[in-house]
BALOBA-1460 file (C-alpha; in Angstrom, 3 decimals):
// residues 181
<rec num="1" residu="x" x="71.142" y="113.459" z="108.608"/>
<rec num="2" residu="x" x="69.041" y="110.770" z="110.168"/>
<rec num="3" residu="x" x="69.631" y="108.758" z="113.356"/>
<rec num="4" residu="x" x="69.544" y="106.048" z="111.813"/>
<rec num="5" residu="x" x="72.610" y="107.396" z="109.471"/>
<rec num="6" residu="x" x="74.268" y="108.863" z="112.379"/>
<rec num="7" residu="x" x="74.297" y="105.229" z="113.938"/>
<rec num="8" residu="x" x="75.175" y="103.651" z="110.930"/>
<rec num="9" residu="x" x="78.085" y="105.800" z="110.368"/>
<rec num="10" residu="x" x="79.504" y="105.798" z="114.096"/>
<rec num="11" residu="x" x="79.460" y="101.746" z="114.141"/>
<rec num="12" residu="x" x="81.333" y="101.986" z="110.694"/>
<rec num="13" residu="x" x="83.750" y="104.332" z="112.203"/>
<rec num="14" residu="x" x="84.399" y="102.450" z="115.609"/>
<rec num="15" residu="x" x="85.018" y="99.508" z="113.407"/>
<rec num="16" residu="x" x="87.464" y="100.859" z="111.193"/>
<rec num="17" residu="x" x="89.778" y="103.792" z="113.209"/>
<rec num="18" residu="x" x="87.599" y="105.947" z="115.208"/>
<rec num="19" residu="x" x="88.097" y="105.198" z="118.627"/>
<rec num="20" residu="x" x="84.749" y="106.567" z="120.347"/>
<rec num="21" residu="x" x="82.101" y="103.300" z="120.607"/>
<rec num="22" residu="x" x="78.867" y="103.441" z="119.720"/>
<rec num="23" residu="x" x="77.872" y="103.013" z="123.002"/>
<rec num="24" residu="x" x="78.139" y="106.443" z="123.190"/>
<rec num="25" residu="x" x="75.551" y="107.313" z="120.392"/>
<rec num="26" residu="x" x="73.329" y="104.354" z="121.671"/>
<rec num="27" residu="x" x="73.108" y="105.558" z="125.247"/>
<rec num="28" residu="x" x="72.177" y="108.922" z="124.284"/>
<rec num="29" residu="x" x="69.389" y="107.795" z="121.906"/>
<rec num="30" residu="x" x="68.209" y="105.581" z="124.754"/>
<rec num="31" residu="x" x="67.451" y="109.071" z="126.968"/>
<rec num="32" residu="x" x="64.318" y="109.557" z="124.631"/>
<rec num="33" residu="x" x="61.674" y="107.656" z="125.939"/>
<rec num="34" residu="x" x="59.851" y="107.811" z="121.959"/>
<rec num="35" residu="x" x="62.516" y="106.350" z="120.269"/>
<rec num="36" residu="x" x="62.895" y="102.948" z="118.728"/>
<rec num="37" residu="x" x="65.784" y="102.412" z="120.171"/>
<rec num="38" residu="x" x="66.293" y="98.378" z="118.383"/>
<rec num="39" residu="x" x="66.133" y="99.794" z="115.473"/>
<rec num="40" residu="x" x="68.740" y="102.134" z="115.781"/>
<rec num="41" residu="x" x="70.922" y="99.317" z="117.587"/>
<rec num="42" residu="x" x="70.473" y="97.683" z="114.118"/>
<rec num="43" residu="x" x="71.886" y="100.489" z="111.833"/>
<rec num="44" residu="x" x="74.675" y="100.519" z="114.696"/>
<rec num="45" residu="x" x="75.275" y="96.936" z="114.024"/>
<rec num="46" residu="x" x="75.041" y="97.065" z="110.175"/>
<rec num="47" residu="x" x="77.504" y="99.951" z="110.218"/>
<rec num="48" residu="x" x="79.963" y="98.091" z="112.606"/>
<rec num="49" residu="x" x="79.939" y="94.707" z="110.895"/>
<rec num="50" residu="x" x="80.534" y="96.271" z="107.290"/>
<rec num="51" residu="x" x="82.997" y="98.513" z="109.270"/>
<rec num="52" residu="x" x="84.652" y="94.950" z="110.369"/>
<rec num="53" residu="x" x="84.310" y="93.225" z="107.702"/>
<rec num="54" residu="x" x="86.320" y="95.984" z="105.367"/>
<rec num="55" residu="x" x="89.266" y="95.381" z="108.549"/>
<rec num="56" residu="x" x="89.069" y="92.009" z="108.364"/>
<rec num="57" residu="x" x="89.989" y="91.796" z="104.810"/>
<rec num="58" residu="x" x="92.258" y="94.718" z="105.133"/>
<rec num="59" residu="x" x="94.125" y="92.350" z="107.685"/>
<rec num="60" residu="x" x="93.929" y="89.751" z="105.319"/>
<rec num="61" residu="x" x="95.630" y="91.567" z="102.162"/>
<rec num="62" residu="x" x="97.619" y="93.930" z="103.867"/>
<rec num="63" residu="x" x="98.399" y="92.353" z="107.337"/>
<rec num="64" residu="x" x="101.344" y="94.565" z="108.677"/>
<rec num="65" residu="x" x="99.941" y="97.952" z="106.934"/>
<rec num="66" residu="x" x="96.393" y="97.410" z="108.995"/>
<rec num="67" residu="x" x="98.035" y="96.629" z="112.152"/>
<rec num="68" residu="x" x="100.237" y="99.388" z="112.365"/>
<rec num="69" residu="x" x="97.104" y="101.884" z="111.664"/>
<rec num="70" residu="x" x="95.021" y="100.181" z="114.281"/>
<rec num="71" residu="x" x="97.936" y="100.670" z="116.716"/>
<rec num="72" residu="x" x="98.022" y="103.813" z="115.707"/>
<rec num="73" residu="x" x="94.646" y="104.278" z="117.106"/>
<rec num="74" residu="x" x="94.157" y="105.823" z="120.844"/>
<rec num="75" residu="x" x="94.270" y="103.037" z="123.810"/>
<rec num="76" residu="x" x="96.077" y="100.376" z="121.400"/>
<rec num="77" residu="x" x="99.517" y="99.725" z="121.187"/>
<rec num="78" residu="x" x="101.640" y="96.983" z="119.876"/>
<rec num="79" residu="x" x="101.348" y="95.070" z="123.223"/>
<rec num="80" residu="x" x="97.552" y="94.835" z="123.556"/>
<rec num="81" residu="x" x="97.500" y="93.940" z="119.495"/>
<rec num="82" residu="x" x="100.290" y="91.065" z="120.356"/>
<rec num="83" residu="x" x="97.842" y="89.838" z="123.418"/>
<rec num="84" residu="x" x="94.412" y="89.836" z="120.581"/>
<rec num="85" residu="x" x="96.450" y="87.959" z="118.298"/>
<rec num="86" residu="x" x="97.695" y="85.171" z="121.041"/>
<rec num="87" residu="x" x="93.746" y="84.945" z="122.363"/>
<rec num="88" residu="x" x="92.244" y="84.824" z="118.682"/>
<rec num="89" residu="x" x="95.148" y="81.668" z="118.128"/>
<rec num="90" residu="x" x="94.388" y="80.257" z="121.887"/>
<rec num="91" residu="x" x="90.149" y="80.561" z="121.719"/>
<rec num="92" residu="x" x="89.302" y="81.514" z="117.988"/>
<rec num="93" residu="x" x="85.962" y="83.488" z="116.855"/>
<rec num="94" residu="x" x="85.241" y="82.841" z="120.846"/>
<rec num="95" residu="x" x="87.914" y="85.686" z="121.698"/>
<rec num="96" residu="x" x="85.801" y="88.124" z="118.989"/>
<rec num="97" residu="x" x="82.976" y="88.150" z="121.322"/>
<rec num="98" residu="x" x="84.349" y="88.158" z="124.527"/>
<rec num="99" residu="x" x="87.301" y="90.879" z="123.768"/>
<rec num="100" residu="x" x="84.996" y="93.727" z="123.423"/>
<rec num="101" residu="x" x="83.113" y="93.001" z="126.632"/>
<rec num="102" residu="x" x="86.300" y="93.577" z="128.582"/>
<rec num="103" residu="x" x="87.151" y="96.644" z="127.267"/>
<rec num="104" residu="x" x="89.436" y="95.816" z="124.160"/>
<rec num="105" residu="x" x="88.998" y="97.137" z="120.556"/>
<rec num="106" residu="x" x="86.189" y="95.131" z="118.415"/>
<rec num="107" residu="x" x="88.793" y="96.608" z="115.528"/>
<rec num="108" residu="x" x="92.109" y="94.507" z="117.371"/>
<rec num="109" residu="x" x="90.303" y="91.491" z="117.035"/>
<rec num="110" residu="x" x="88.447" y="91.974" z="113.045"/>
<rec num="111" residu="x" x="91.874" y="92.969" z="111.818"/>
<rec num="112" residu="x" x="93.808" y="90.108" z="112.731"/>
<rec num="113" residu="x" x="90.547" y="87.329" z="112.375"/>
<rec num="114" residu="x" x="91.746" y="86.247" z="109.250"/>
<rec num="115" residu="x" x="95.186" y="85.332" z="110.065"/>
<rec num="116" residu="x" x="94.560" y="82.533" z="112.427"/>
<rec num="117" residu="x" x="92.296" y="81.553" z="109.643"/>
<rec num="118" residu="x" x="88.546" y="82.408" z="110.729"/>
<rec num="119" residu="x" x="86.272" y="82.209" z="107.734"/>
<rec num="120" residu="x" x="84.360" y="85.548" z="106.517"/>
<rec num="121" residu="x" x="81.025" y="83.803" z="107.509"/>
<rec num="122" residu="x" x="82.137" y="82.973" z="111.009"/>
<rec num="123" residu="x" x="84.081" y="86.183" z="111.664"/>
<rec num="124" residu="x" x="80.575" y="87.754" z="110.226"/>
<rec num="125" residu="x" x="78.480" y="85.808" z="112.429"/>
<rec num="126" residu="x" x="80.744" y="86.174" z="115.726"/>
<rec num="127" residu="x" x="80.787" y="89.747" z="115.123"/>
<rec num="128" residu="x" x="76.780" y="89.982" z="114.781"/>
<rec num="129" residu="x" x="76.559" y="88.588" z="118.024"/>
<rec num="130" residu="x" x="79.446" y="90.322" z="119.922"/>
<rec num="131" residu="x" x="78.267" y="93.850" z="118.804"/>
<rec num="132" residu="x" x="74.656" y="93.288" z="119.444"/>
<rec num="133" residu="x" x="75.449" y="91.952" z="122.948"/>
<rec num="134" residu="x" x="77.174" y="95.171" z="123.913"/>
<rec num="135" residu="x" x="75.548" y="96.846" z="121.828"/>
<rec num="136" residu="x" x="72.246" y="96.199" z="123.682"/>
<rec num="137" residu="x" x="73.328" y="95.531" z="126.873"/>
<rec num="138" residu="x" x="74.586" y="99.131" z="126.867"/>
<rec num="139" residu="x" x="71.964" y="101.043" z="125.247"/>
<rec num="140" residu="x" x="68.728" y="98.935" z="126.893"/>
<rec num="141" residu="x" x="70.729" y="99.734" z="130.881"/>
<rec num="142" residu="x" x="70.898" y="103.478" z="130.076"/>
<rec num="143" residu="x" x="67.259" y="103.500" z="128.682"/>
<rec num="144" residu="x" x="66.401" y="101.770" z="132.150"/>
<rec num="145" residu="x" x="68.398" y="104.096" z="134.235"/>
<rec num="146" residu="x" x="66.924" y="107.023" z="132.587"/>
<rec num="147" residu="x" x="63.479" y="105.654" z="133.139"/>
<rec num="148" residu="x" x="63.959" y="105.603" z="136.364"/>
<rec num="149" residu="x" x="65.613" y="108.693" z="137.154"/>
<rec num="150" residu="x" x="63.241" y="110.781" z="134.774"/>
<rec num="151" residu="x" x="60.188" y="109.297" z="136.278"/>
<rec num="152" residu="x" x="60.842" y="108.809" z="139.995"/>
<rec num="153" residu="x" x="63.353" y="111.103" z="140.579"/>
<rec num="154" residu="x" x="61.850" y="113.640" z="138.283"/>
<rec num="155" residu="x" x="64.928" y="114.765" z="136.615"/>
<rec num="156" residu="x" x="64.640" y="116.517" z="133.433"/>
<rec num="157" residu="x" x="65.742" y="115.652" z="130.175"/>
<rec num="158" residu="x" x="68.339" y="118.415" z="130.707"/>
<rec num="159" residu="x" x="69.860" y="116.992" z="134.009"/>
<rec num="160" residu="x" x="69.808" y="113.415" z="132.119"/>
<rec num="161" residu="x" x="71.745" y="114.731" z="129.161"/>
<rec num="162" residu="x" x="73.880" y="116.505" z="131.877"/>
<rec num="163" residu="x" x="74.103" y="112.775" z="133.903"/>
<rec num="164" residu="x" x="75.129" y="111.151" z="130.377"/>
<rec num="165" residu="x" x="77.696" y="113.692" z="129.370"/>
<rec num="166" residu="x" x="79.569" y="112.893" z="132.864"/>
<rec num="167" residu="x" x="79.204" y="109.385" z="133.075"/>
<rec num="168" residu="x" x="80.885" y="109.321" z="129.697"/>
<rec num="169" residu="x" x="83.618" y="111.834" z="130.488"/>
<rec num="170" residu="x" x="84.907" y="109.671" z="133.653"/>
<rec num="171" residu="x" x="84.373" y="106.229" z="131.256"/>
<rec num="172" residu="x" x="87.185" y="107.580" z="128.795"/>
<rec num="173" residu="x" x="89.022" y="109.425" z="131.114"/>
<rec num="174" residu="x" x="89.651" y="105.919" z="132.887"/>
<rec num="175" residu="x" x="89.641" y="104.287" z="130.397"/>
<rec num="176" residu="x" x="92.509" y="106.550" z="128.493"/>
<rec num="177" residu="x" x="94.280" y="106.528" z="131.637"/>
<rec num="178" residu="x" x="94.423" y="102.928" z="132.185"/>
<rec num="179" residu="x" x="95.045" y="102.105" z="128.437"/>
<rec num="180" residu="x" x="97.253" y="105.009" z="127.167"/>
<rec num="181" residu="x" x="98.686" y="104.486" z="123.947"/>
């Protein structure tokens, strides 16, 4: 399978019910110094909007059914979907873009975006531009942290893959402990 698949498929899964981002994926592709690294971001994004877009109008025809399987999903629970819904009514699309770059659920937010009546086009649009923020902010600071640690600090591609693994173990681990279910 190709990366570009593989990143594809991961931003369609965050979307939808897997709860691993693609910031995962991203950061890992952003080790290899070779890579085109945008364009993978892209398939990421393409993945995650259809990903959204089939939760949004999940939301939208089956309202109670998709919320309880997205609070069935580790890190959300009925409280933290009851909070989403109060800032999309409160702030609108604006709450789609800044909800993911504190932490909570890009999925919370496209499953309940039709309810307080955002359009397909704008949920689309809002959600181009709040995974592609993170999306690049993420992947673009890891390739510039492995830059610099591969070239100054001479660590190997080993000890960076040994570097992401960790970093990524203590991001979940916090983050599962601060958000359990």
């Amino acid at each position: 399978m190709t990366k570009k698949c593989i990143a594809a498929g991961w931003g369609f899964a965050e979307a939808t019910l897997f709860f691993i981002l693609p910031d995962v994926l991203l950061s890992y592709f952003a080790l290899e110094r070779k890579e085109r690294l945008m364009r993978l971001i892209l398939w990421a994004l393409a993945g995650a909007v259809a990903g959204g877009l089939i939760m949004y109008y999940w939301g939208f025809f089956a309202a109670e059914t998709a919320w309880h399987w997205v609070e069935a999903v580790p890190a959300i629970n009925s409280e933290l979907m009851s909070r989403v819904g109060k800032q999309l009514g409160d702030t609108g699309a604006t709450a789609i873009i800044l909800g993911p770059l504190q932490g909570v659920p890009y999925k919370t937010y496209a499953v309940q975006a039709a309810s307080v009546d955002i359009g397909t086009a704008l949920f689309i649009g809002v959600s181009i531009a709040a995974r592609l923020l993170r999306f690049v902010l993420i992947a673009f600071t890891a390739r510039g942290i492995s830059l610099v640690l591969m070239s100054h600090l001479k660590f190997s591609r080993k000890g960076m893959i040994i570097i992401w693994g960790s970093v990524w173990t203590v991001v979940y681990s916090l983050y599962f402990f601060y958000f359990p279910s």
